[in-house]
N, C-alpha and C positions, 0 to 999 in steps of 0.2 A: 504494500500500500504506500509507503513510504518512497519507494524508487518512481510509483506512477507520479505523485503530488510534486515532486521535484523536478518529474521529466515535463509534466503539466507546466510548471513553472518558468523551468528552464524553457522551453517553447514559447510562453507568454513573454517573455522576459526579450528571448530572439524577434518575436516578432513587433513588440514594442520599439526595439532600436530600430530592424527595416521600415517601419513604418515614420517611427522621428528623421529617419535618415529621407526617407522621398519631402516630407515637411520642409527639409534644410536646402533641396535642389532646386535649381533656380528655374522661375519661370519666364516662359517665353514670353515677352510685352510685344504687342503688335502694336504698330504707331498710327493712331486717326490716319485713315486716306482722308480727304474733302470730296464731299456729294460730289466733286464734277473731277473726278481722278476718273485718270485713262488708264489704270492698270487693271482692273476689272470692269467685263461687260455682262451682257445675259451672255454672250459666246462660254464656251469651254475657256479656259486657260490653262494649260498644261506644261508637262518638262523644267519647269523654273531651272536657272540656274545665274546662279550671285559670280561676279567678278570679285577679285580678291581684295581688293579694298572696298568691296560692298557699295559699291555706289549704282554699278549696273545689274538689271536683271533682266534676262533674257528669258521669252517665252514662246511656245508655239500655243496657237488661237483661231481658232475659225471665223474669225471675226473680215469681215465683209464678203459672206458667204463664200470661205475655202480655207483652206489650211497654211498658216502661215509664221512668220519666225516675226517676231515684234521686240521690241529692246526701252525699257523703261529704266529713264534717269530715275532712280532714289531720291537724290538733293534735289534739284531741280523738280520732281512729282509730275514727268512728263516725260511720253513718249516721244525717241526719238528715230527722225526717219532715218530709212536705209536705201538708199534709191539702189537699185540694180539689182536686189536682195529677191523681194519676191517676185515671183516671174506670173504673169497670166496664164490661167488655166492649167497651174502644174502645183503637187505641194510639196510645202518646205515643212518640215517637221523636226524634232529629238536635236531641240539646239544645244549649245554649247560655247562658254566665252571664255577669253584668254585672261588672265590676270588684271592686266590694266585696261581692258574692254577696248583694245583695237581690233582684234579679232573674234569669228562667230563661226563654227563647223556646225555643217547639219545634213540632215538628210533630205536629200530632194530627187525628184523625177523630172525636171526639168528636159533632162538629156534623154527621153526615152525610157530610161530603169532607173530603180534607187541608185542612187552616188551617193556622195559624201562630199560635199562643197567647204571651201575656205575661203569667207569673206573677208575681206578688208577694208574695216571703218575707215582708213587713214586715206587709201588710196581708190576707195571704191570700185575693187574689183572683185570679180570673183574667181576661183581655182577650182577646180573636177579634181579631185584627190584619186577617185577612183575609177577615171576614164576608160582605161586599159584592164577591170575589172571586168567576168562578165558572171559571177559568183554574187550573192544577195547580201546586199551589208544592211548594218543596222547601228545603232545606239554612240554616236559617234562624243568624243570626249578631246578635249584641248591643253595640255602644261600650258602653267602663269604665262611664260613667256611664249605662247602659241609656236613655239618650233615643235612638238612632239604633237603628232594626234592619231590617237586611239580609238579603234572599232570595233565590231562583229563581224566577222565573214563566214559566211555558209559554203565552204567547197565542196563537201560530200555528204551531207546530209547533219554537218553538226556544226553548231556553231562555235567558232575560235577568235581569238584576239589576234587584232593585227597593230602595231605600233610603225606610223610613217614617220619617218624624222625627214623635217621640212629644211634638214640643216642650218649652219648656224646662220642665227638672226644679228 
């Protein structure tokens, strides 16, 4: 009887710290957007993803009926444009931005089949990463300093990592 009241104990006792311990972990504060923020629509917004000093976030959006890669200043509480980015009648999906938010990799059909595209804020161009592919890629990923980018590639039925090194920057 003696070994259960203790074990009883001992178990209250554990689950009292796990529980003071979630009390002491910090919570996520989400900051007022203002009624007229362009970061959410009724559209979906999907894939976020934060540049490394957090000022840009990059999303894909079906917003003006099709799928598309969109890039909202933080500071500023405003999207910004990307001329050459989304293409007519094609979708850009599964973004991705480089540390200091010059660059943006994503998935797109632009060219006929999924690629994997590398935009360039500074110079507004764009790049086929995976032109000479003709294997099904997916989920495509950026290093801070946008030299390295990382994918899915399906060649035989399963999918694998591929790391392009865009050389040095």
């Amino acid at each position: 009887m003696r070994s259960k009241l203790y074990l009883v104990l001992g178990l209250s006792l554990l689950w009292g710290v796990i529980l003071s311990g979630c009390n002491q972990s910090q919570s996520i504060l989400l900051p007022p957007l203002p009624s007229n923020s362009a970061l959410n629509t009724p559209s979906n917004e999907e894939s976020p993803r934060l540049s490394y000093d957090g000022r840009y976030l990059v999303v894909s959006s079906d917003r003006q009926g099709k799928r598309g890669v969109w890039l909202y200043d933080l500071i500023a509480r405003q999207m910004i444009p990307l001329p050459g980015l989304n293409q007519p009648n094609t979708r850009q999906d599964e973004p991705d931005i480089s540390g200091n938010g010059q660059y943006i990799v994503y998935l797109s059909e632009q060219f006929g089949k999924n690629d994997i595209i590398l935009y360039d804020r500074q110079n507004l161009k764009i790049e086929n990463l995976t032109r000479d592919l003709s294997f099904p890629v997916r989920h495509p990923t950026i290093s801070g300093n946008g030299r390295f980018v990382s994918f899915e590639v399906n060649r035989s039925g399963q999918w694998d990592i591929v790391i392009y090194d865009r050389g040095k920057e």
